[in-house]
C-alpha positions as CSV (number, residue, x, y, z in Angstrom):
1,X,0.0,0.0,0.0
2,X,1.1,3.5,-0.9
3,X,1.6,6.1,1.7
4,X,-0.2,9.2,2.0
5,X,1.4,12.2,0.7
6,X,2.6,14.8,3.3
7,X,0.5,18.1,3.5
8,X,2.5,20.7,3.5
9,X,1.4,24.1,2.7
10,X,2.3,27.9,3.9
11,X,-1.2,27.9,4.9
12,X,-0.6,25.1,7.5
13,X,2.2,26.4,9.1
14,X,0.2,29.6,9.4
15,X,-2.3,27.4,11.2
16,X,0.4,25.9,13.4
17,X,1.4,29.4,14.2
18,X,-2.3,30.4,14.9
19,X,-2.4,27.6,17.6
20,X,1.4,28.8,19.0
21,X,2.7,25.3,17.9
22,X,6.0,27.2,16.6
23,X,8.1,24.0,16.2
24,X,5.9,22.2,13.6
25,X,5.1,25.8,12.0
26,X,9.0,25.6,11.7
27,X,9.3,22.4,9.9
28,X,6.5,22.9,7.9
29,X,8.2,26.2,6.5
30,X,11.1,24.8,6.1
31,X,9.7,21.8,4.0
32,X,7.9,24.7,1.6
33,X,11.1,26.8,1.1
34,X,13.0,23.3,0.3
35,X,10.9,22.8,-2.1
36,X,10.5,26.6,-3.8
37,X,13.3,28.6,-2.2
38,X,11.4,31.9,-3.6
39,X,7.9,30.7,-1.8
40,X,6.3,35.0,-1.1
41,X,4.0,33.3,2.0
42,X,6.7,30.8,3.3
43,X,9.0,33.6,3.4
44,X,6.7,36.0,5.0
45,X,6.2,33.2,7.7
46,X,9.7,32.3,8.1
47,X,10.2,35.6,9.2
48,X,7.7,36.0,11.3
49,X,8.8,33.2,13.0
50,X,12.2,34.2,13.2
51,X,11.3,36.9,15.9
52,X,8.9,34.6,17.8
53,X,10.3,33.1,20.8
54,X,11.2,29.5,21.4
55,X,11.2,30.4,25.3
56,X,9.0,28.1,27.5
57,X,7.6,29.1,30.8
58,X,6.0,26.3,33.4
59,X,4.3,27.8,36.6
60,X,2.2,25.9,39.5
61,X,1.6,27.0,42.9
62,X,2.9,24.9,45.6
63,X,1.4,25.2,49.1
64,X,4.5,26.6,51.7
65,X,6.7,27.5,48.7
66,X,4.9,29.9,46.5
67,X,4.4,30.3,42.9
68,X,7.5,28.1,41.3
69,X,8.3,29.0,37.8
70,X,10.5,26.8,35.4
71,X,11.7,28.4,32.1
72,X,13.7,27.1,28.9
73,X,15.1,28.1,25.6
74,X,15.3,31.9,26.8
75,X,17.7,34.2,25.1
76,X,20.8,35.2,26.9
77,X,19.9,38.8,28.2
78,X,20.7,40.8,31.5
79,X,17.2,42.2,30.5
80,X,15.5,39.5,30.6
81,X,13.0,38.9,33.7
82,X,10.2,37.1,35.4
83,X,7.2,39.1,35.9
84,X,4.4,37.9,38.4
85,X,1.2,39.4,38.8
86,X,-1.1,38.5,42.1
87,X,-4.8,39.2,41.9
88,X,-6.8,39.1,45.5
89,X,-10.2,40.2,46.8
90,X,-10.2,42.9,49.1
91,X,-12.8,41.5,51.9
92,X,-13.7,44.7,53.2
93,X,-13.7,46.5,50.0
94,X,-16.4,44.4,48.0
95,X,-15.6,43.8,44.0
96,X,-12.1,45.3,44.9
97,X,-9.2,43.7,44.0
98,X,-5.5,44.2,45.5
99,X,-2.7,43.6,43.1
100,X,1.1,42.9,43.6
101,X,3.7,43.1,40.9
102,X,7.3,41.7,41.5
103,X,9.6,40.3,39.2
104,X,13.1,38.5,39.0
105,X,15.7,38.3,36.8
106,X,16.9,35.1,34.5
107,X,20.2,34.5,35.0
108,X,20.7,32.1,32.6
109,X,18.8,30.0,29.4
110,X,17.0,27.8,31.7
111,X,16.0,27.7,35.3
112,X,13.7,27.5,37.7
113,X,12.9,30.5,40.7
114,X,10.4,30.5,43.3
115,X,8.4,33.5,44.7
116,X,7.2,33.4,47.9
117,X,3.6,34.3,48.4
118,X,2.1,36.3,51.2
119,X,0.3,34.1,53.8
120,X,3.0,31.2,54.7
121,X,1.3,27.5,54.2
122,X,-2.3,29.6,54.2
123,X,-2.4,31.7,51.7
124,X,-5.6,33.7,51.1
125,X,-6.7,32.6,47.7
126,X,-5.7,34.7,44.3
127,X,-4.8,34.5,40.7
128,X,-1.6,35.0,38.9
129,X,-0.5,35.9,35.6
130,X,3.4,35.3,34.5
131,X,5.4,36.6,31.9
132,X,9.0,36.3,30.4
133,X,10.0,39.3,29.1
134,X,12.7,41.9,28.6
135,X,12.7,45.5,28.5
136,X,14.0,47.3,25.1
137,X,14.0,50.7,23.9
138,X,10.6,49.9,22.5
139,X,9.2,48.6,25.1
140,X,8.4,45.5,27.2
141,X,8.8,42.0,24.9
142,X,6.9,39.1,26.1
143,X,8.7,35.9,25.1
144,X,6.5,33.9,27.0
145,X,3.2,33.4,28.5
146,X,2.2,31.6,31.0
147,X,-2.0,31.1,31.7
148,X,-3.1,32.4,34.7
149,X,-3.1,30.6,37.9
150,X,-5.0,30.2,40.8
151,X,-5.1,29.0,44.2
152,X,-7.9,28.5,47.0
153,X,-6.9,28.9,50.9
154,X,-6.1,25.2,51.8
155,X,-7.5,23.6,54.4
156,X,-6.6,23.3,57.7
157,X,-6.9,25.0,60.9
C-alpha cells in the first residue's frame, strides 16, 4: 500500500502558528522553502517566525513554597526577567481587587525561581498571571506566556 502524501502548505504552518505550535510551523516552513526557495507566504512566515520566541515558561503553585516557575530556551539577556502578577479580593472593599507586581531576573537560558507568596502554608486565595519578558528601547517584549493561575486557601486549621 502507498503512503499518503505529506501536507505541507504555507497555509498550514500559518495554522500551526495560529495555535502557537511554533516547532511544527517551523518544519513545515522549512519543507515549503525546500521545495520553492522563492515561496512569497513561506517567506513571510519564516520571518515572522524568526522573531517569535522559542522560550518556554512552566508555573504551578505549591502550598509553603509559593508560585514556582521553570523556564527554557530563553535568550541570553541581562534584560531579561520574570514578571508575576497576584490578583486578590479585598474583603472589606467588596468587587475590589488588591494587586502585587514583583519580578526576577533570568540569569541564565534555563531555570527554575520560586516566589514566595504572602500568607506562609495559608495563603488567602488569588490568581496569577506570569510573563518572560525583557525591557528594550521599545518597550516590554513578552517571550512567554504563562496562563493564569489560581489557588484556593487550603484547608486546615
Amino acid at each position: 500500500m502507498a503512503e499518503a502524501p505529506t501536507l505541507v502548505s504555507a497555509t498550514l504552518a500559518q495554522l500551526y502558528m495560529q495555535q502557537d505550535h511554533l516547532e511544527q510551523a517551523r518544519r513545515v516552513v522549512a519543507r515549503v522553502l525546500a521545495a520553492d526557495p522563492l515561496h512569497g507566504h513561506a517567506l513571510a512566515l519564516a520571518d515572522r517566525l524568526a522573531q517569535r520566541s522559542r522560550a518556554r515558561l512552566y508555573a504551578a503553585f505549591q502550598p509553603g513554597r509559593g508560585v514556582v516557575v521553570r523556564w527554557h530556551d530563553a535568550p541570553q539577556d541581562p534584560a531579561l526577567h520574570l514578571i508575576l502578577a497576584v490578583f486578590r479580593a479585598v474583603p472589606a472593599l467588596p468587587g475590589r481587587t488588591s494587586t502585587w507586581i514583583t519580578s526576577a531576573r533570568c540569569p541564565a537560558d534555563a531555570g527554575e525561581h520560586t516566589f514566595p507568596i504572602a500568607g506562609g502554608p495559608r495563603p488567602s486565595p488569588a490568581s496569577a498571571s506570569l510573563c518572560l519578558a525583557r525591557l528594550g528601547e521599545g518597550g516590554l517584549q513578552y517571550l512567554a506566556v504563562h496562563e493564569a493561575i489560581s489557588w484556593p486557601t487550603p484547608p486546615g486549621p
